[in-house]
N, C-alpha and C positions, 0 to 999 in steps of 0.2 A: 510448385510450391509458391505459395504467396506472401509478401510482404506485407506485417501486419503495420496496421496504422494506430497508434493509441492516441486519445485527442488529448488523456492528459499526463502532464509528467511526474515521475519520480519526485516527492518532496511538495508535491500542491495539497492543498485545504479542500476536503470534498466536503458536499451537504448532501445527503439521503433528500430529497426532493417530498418522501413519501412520509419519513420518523420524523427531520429535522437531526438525526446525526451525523455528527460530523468528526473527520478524520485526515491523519495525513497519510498520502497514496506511499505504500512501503512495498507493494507488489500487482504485477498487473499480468493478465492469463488472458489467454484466446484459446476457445477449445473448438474442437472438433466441428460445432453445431455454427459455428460462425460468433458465437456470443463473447462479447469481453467483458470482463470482470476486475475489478478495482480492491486491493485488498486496505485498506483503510485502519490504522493502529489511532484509536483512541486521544485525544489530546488533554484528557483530565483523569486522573486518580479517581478509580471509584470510592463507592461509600465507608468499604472495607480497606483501604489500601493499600489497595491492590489495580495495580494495573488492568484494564480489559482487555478482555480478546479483542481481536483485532474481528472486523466484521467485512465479507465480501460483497460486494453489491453489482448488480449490473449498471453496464456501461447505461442505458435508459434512464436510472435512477439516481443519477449523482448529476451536479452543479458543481461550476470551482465560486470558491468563496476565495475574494478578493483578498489574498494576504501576500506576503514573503513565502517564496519558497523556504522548506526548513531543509537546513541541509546535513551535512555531519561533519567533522572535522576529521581527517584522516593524516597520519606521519607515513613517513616511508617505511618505516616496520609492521606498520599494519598490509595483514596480509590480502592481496585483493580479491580473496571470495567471500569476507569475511570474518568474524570471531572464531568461530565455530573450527579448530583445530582438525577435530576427525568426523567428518558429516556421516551420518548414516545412510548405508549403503542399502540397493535393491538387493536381494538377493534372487 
C-alpha cells in the first residue's frame, strides 16, 4: 500500500491552468490509475444565485494562486465528519 502525497492542501486557491478557473481545494482523490484529482468549490455566486458545482481537475492542471488558506470555524459540538448527521450508505 502506498502513501499518497498531495502537493496541495485542504483550503488553498487553485487555477485551471487550461479555463482560468479557479477554486478552493474541498477534496482531493487518488485513484486506481495513479492520477490525483483536486475537487475545487467555486468562490463566486453564479449568474442565477446559485452556487456552482464544484469542479474536479487533475492534479497536471491546477496552480496555487497566492492567497490565505480559507479555513472553517469549527466548536466542539460540531461533529467531526461533518454536518451531514446520517450519510448515505453503500448498500
Amino acid at each position: 500500500m502506498s502513501s499518497v502525497f498531495f502537493e496541495y492542501e485542504m483550503g488553498e486557491t487553485l487555477r485551471d491552468i487550461v479555463t482560468g478557473f479557479r477554486g478552493v481545494v474541498m477534496a482531493r482523490a487518488e485513484y486506481q490509475s495513479g492520477c490525483i484529482h483536486y475537487g475545487l468549490q467555486p468562490t463566486k455566486i453564479g449568474a442565477d444565485g446559485k452556487l456552482p458545482d464544484w469542479e474536479y481537475l487533475d492534479s497536471s492542471r491546477v496552480e496555487r494562486v497566492e492567497e490565505e488558506l480559507v479555513g472553517f470555524k469549527r466548536t466542539k459540538k460540531d461533529p467531526p465528519s461533518g454536518p451531514m448527521q446520517n450519510p448515505p450508505k453503500m448498500n
